[in-house]
C-alpha positions as CSV (number, residue, x, y, z in Angstrom):
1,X,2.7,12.5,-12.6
2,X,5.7,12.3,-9.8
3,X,8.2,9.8,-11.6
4,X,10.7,10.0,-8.6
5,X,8.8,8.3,-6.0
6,X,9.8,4.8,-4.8
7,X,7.7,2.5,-5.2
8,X,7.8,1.6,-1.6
9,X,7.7,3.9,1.6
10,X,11.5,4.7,2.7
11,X,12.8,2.0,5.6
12,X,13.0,4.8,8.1
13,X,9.3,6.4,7.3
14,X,7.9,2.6,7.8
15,X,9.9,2.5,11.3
16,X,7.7,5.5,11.9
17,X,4.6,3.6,11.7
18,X,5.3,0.8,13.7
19,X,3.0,1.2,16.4
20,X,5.1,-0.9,18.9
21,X,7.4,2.0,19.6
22,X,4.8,3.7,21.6
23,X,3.7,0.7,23.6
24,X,5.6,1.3,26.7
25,X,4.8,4.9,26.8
26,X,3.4,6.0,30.2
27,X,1.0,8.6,28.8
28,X,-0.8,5.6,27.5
29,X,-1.1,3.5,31.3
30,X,-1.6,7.5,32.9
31,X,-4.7,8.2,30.9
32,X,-5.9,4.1,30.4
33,X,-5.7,4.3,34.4
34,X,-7.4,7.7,35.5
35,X,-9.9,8.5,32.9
36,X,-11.5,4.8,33.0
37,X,-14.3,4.9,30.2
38,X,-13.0,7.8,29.0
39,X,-9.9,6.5,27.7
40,X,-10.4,5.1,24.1
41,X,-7.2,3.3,22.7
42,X,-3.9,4.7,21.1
43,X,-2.3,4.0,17.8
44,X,0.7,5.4,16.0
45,X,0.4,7.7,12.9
46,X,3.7,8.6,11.0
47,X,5.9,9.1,14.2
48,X,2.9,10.4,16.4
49,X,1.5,8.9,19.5
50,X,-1.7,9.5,19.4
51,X,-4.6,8.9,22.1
52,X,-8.2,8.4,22.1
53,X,-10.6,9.9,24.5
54,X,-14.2,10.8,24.8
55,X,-15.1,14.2,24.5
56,X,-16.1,14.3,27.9
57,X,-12.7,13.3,28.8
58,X,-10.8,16.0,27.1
59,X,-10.4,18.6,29.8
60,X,-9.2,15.9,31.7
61,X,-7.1,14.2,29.7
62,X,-5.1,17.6,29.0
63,X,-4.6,18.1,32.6
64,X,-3.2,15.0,33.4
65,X,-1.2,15.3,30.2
66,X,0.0,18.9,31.5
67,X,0.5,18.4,35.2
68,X,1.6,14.7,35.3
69,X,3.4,14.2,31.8
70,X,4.8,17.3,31.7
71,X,3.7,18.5,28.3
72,X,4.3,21.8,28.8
73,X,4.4,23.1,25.1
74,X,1.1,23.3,23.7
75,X,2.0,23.4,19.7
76,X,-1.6,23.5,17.5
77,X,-5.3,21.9,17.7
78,X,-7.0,21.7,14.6
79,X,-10.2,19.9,13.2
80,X,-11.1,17.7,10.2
81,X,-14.8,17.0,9.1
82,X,-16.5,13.8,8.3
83,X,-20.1,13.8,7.7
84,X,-20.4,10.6,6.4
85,X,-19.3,9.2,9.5
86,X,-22.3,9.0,11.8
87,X,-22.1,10.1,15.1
88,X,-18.8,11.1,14.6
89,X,-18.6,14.1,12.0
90,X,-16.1,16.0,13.9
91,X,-12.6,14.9,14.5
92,X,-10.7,17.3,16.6
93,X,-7.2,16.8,17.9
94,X,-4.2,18.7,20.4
95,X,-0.3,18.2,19.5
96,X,1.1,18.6,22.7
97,X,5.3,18.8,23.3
98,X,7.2,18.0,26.5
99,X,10.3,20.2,26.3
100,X,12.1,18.2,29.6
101,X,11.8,15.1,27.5
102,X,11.7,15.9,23.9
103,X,8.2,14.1,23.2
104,X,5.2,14.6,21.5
105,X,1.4,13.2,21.7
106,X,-1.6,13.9,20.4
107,X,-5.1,13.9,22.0
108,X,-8.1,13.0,20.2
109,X,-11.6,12.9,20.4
110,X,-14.5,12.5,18.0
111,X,-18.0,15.1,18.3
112,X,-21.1,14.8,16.4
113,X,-22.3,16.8,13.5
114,X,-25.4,17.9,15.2
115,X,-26.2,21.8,14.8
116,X,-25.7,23.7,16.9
117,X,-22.0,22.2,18.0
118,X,-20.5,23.3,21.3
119,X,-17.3,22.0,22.7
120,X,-15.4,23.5,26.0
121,X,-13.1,25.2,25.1
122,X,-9.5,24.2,26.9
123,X,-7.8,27.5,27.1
124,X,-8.3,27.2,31.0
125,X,-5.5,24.7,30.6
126,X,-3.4,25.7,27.7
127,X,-4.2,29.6,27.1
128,X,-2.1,29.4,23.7
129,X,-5.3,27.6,22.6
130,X,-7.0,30.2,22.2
131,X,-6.1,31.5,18.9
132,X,-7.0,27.7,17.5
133,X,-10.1,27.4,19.1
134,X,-11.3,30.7,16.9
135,X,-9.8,29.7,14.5
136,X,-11.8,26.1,14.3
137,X,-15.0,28.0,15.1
138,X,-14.7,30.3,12.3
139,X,-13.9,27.7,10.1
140,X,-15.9,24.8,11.0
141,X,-19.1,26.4,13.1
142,X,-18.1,24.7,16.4
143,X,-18.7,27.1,19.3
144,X,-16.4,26.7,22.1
145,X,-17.7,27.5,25.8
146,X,-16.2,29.4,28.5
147,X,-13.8,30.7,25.9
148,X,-12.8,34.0,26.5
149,X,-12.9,35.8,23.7
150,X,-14.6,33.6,20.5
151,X,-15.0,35.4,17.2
152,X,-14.0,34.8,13.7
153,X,-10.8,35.6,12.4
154,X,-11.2,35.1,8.5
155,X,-14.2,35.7,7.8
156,X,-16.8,38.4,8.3
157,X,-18.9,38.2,11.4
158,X,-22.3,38.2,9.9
159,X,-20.5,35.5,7.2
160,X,-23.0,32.2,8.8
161,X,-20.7,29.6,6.1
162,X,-18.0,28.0,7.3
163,X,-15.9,27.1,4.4
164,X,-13.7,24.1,5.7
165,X,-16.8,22.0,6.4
166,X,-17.1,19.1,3.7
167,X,-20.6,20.3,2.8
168,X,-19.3,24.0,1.8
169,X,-20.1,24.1,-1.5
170,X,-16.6,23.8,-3.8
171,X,-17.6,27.0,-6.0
172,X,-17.9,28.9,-2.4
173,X,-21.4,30.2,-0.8
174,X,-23.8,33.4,-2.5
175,X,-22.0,36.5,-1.7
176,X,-24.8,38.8,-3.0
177,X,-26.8,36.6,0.0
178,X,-24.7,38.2,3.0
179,X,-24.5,41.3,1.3
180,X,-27.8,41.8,1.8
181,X,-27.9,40.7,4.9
182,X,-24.8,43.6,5.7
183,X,-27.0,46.3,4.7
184,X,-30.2,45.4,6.4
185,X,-27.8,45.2,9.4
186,X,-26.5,48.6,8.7
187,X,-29.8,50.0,7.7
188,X,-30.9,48.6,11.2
189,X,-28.3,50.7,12.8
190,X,-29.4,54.1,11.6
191,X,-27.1,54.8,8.8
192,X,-28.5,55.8,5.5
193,X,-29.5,53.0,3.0
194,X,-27.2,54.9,-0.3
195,X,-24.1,55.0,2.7
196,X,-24.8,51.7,3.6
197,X,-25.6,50.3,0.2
198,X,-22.4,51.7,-1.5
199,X,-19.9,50.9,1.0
200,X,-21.6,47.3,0.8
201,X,-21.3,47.4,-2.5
202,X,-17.6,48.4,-2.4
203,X,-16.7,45.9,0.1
204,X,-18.6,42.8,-1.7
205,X,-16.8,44.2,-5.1
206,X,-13.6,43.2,-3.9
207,X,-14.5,39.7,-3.7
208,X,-16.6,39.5,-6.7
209,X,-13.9,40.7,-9.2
């Protein structure tokens, strides 16, 4: 138990929350203005602005935020899940930066947790996304389109889990299952089944122990 924690939020962390410092903001009136029913709301969360959209919207949203706003610096995306949120399992967000300026805002949108998931993928606008959007599909199953390169960087690619989703079992997925399903891929491919099998073997070992 922490025993040097106040019992109240610092005076300067609750300045952060107060939403009224963002109200003038012209992000805000940009996208409220050119989207139209794409435009959501905004709120503040712990010294973020943070905006709304649909996920139609996004594409959009990131240009005007790019070209218009001048956020130049595009710092992470990144992906929570929620499947006891109907119609809205998928929370995704961008943390933009504009360097002339010094500010920061976040875009986000909610997607459905309806297999398969696809999302455009935004590296047309901010290349350095494309490292997070592999990221996000490896670890959360969403497939982003038109990306130029999508694969998984943590896990195997015949791995079919993906082990940030709230249903991913706590105690982790079957290994021996995909191992299996490595050597009848490798057995496919004309190798010999004891090559195949031990190197399987070998690999899955390292896990397992």
């Amino acid at each position: 138990m922490l025993t040097n924690v106040p019992p109240t939020p610092p005076a300067a962390w609750i300045t952060l929350q107060d939403e009224q410092q963002f109200a003038e903001r012209p992000e805000i009136r940009l996208l409220e203005e050119r989207l139209g029913t794409g435009y959501v709301g905004w709120r503040g969360f712990q010294g973020n602005l943070v905006i709304g959209v649909v996920p139609s919207a996004v594409i959009a949203a990131l240009k005007l935020l790019k070209e218009e706003s001048h956020y130049d610096h595009f710092s992470f995306m990144s992906c929570a899940h929620w499947p006891e949120k109907s119609g809205e399992g998928f929370q995704m967000v961008w943390q933009l930066y504009c360097r002339s300026l010094a500010t920061w805002v976040r875009l986000e949108t909610w997607i459905p947790d309806q297999a398969p998931v696809h999302f455009p993928s935004v590296c047309a606008v901010y290349p350095a996304a494309e490292w997070h959007e592999c990221e996000v599909y490896d670890l959360f199953g969403i497939t982003f389109e038109k990306h130029p390169n999508l694969r998984r960087l943590f896990t195997p690619g015949m791995y079919d889990e993906y082990p940030l989703r709230r249903d991913f079992p706590l105690d982790g997925a079957p290994l021996r299952d995909f191992q299996q399903k490595l050597i009848s891929q490798w057995n496919d491919s004309g190798q010999s089944h004891d090559h195949t099998g031990s190197l399987a073997d070998e690999w899955m070992d390292r896990w397992n122990s």
